[in-house]
N, CA, C and O atoms as a Tinker XYZ file with bonds, in Angstrom:
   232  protein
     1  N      0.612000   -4.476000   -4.636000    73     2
     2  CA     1.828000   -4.302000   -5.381000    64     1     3
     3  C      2.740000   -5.489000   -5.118000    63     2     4     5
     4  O      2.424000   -6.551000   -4.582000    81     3
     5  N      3.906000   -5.130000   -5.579000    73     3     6
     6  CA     4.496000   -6.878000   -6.131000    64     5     7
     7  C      5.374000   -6.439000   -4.893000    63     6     8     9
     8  O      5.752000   -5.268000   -4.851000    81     7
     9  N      5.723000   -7.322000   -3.875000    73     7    10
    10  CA     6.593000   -7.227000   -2.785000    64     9    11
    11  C      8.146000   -6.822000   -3.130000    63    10    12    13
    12  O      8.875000   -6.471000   -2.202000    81    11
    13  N      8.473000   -6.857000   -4.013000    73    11    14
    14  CA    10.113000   -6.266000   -4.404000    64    13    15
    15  C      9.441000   -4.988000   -4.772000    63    14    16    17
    16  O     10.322000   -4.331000   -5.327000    81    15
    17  N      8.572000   -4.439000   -4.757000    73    15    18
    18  CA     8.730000   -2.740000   -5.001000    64    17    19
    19  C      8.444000   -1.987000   -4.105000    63    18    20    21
    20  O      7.334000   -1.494000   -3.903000    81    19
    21  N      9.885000   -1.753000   -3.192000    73    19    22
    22  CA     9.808000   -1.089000   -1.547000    64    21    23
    23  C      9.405000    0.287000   -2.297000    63    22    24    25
    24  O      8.699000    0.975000   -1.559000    81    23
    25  N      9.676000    0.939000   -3.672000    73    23    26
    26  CA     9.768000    2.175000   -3.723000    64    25    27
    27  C      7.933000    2.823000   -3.182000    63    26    28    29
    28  O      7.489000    3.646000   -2.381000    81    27
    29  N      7.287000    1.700000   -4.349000    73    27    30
    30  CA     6.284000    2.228000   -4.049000    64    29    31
    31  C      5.709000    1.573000   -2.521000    63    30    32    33
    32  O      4.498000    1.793000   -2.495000    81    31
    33  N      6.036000    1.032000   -1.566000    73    31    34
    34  CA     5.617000    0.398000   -0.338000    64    33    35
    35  C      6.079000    1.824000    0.210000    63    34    36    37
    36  O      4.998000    2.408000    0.283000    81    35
    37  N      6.722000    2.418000    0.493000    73    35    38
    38  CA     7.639000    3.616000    0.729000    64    37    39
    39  C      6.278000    4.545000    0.986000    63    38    40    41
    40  O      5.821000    5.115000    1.977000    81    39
    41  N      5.853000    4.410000   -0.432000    73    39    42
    42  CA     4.912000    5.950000   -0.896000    64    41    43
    43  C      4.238000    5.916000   -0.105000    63    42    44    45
    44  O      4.065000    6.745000    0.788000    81    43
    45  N      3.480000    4.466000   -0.383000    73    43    46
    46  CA     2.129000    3.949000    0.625000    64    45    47
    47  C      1.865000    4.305000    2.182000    63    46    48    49
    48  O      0.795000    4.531000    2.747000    81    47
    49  N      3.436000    4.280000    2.789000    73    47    50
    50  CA     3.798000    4.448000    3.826000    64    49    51
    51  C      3.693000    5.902000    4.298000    63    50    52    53
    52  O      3.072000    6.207000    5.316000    81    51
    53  N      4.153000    6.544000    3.730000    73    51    54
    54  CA     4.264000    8.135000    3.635000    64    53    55
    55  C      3.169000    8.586000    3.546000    63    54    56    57
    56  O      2.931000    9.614000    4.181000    81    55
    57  N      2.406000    8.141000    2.950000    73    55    58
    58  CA     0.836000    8.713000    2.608000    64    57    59
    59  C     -0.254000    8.436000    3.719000    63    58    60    61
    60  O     -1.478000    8.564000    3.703000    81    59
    61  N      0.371000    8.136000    4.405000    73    59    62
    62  CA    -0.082000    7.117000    5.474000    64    61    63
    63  C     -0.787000    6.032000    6.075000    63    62    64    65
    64  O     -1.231000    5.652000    7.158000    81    63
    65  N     -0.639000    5.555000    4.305000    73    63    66
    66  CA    -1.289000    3.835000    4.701000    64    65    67
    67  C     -1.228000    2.580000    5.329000    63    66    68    69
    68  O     -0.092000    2.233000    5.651000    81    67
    69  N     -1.949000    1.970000    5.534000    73    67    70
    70  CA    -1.039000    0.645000    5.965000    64    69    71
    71  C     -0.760000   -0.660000    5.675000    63    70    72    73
    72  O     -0.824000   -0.623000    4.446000    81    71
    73  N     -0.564000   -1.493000    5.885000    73    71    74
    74  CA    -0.043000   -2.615000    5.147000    64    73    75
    75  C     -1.384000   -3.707000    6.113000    63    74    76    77
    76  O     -1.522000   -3.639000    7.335000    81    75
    77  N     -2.011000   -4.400000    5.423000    73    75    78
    78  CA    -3.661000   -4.872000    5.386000    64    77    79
    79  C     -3.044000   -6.451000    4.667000    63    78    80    81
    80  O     -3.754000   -7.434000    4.877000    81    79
    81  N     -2.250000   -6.575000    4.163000    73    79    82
    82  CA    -2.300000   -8.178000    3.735000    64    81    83
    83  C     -1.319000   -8.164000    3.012000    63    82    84    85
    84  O     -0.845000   -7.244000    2.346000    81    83
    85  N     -0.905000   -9.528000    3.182000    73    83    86
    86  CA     0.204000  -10.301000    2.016000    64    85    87
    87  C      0.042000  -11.739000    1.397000    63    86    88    89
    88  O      0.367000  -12.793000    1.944000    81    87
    89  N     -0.530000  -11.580000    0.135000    73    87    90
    90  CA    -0.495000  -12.645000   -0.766000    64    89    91
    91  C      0.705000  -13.549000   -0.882000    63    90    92    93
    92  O      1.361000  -12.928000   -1.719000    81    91
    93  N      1.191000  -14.284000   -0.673000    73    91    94
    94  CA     2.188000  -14.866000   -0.582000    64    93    95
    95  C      2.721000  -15.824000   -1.840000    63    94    96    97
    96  O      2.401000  -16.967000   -1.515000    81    95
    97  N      3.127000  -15.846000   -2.621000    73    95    98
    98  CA     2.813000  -16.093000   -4.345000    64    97    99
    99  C      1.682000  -16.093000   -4.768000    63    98   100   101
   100  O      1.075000  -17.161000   -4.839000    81    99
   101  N      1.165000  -15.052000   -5.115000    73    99   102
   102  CA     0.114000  -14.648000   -5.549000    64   101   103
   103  C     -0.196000  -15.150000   -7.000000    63   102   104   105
   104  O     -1.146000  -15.811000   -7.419000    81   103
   105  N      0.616000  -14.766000   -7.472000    73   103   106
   106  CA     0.844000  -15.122000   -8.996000    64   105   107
   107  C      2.509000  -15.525000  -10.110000    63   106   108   109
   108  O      3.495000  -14.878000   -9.756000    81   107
   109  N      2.646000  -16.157000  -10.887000    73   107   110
   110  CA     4.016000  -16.487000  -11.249000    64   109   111
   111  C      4.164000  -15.457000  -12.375000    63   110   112   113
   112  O      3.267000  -15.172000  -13.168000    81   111
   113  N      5.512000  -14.883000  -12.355000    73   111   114
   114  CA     5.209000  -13.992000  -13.130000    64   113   115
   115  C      7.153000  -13.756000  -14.036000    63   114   116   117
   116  O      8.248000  -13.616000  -13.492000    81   115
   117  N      6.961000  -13.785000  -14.792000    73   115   118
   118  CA     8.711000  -14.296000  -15.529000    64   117   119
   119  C      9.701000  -15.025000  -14.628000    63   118   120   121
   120  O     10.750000  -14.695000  -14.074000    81   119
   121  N      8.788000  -16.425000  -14.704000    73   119   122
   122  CA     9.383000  -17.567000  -14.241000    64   121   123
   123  C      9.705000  -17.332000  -13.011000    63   122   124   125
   124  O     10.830000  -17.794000  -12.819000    81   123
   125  N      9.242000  -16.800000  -11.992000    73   123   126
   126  CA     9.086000  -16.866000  -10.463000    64   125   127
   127  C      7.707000  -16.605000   -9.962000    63   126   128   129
   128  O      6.829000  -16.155000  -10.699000    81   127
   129  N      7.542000  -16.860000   -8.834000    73   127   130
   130  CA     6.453000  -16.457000   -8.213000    64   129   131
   131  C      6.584000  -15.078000   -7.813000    63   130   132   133
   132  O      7.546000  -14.362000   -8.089000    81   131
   133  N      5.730000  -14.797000   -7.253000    73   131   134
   134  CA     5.375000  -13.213000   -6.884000    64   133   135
   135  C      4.650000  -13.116000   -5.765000    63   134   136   137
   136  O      3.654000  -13.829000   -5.651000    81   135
   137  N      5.045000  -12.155000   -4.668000    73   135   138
   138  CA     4.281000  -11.880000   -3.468000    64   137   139
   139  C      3.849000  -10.375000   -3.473000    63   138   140   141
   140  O      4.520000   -9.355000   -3.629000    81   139
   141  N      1.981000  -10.641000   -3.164000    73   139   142
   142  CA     1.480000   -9.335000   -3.573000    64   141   143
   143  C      1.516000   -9.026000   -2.237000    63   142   144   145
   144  O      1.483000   -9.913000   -1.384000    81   143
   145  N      1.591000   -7.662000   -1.920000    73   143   146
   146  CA     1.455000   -6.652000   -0.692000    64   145   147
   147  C     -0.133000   -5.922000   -0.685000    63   146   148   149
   148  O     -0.360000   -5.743000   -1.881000    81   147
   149  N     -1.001000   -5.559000   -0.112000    73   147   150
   150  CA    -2.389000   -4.565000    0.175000    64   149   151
   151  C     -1.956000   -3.647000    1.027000    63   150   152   153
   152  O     -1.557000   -3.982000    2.142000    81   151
   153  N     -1.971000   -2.534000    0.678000    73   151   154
   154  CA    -1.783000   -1.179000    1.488000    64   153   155
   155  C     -3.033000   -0.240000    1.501000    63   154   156   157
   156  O     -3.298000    0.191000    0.379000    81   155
   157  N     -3.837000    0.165000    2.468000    73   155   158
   158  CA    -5.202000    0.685000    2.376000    64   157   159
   159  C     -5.176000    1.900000    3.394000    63   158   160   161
   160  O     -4.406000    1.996000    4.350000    81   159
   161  N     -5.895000    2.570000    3.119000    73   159   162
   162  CA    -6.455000    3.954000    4.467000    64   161   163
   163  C     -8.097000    4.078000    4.382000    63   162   164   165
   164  O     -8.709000    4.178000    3.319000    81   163
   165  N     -8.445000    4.063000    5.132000    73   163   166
   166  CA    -9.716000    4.478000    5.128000    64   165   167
   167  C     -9.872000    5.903000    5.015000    63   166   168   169
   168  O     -9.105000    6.727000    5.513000    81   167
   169  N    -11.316000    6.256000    4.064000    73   167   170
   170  CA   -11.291000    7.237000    3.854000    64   169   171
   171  C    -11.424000    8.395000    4.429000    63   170   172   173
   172  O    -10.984000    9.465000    4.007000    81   171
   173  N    -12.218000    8.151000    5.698000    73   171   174
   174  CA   -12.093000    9.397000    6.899000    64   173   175
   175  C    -10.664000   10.042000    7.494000    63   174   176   177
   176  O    -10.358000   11.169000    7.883000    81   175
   177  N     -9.995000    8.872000    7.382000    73   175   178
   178  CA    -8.587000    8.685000    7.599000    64   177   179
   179  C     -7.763000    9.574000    6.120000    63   178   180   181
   180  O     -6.702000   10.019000    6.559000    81   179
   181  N     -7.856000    9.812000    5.153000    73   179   182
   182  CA    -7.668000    9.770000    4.479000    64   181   183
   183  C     -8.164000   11.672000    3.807000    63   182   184   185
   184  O     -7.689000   12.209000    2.806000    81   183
   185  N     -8.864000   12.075000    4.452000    73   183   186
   186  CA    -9.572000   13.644000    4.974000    64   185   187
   187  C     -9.018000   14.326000    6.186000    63   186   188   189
   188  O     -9.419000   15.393000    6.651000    81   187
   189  N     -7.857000   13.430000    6.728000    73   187   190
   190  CA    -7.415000   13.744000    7.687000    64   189   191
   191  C     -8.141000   13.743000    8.750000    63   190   192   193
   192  O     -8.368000   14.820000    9.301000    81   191
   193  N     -8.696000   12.469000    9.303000    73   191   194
   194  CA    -9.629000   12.364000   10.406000    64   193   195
   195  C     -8.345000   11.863000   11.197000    63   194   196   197
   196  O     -7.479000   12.702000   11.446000    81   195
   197  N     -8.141000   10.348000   11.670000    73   195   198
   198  CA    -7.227000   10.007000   12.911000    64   197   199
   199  C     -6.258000   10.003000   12.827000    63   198   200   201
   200  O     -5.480000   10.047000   13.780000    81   199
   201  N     -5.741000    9.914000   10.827000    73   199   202
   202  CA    -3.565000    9.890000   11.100000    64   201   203
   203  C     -3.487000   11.102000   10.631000    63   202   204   205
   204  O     -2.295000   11.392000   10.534000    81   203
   205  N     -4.431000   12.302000   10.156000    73   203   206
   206  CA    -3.637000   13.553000   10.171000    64   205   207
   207  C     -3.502000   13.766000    8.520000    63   206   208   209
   208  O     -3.408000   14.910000    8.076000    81   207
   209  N     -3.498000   12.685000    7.694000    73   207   210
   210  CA    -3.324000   12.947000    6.820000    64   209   211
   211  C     -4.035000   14.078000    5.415000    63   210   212   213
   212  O     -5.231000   14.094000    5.123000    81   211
   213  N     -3.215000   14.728000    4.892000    73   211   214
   214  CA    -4.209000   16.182000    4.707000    64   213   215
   215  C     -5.209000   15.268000    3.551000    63   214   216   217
   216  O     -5.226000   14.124000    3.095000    81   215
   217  N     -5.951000   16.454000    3.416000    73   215   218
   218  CA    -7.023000   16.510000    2.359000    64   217   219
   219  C     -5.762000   16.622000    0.563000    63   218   220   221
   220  O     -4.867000   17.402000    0.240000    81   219
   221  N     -6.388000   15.406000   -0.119000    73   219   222
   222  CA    -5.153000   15.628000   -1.250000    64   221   223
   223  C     -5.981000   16.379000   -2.418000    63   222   224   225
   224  O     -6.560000   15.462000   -3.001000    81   223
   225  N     -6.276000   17.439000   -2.962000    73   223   226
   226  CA    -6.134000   18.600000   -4.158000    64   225   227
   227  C     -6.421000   19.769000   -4.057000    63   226   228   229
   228  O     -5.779000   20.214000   -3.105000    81   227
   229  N     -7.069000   20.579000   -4.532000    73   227   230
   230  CA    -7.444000   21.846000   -4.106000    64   229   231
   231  C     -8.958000   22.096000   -3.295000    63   230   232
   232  O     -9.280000   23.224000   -2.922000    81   231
């Protein structure tokens, strides 16, 4: 995601992902550059294996 969007860095966070890399002008994008963010969980992690995080649907 594009580094000015804490909202969704927020989510990522909450969900309990983590922050795995930063592109650093990644791409130019209405006449500025742009810094991409990677936010990832592994999926065991992600079943609620080591951060707890629940199982997400029914």
């Amino acid at each position: 995601m594009d580094e000015l969007n804490t909202a969704s860095a927020a989510l990522c966070q909450r969900l309990g992902m983590r922050l795995e890399g930063r592109h650093v002008d990644k791409w130019f994008y209405k006449d500025k550059w742009a810094t991409e963010m990677i936010y990832a969980v592994l999926a065991d992690e992600w079943r609620g294996g080591a951060s707890g995080v629940p199982t997400p649907g029914p």
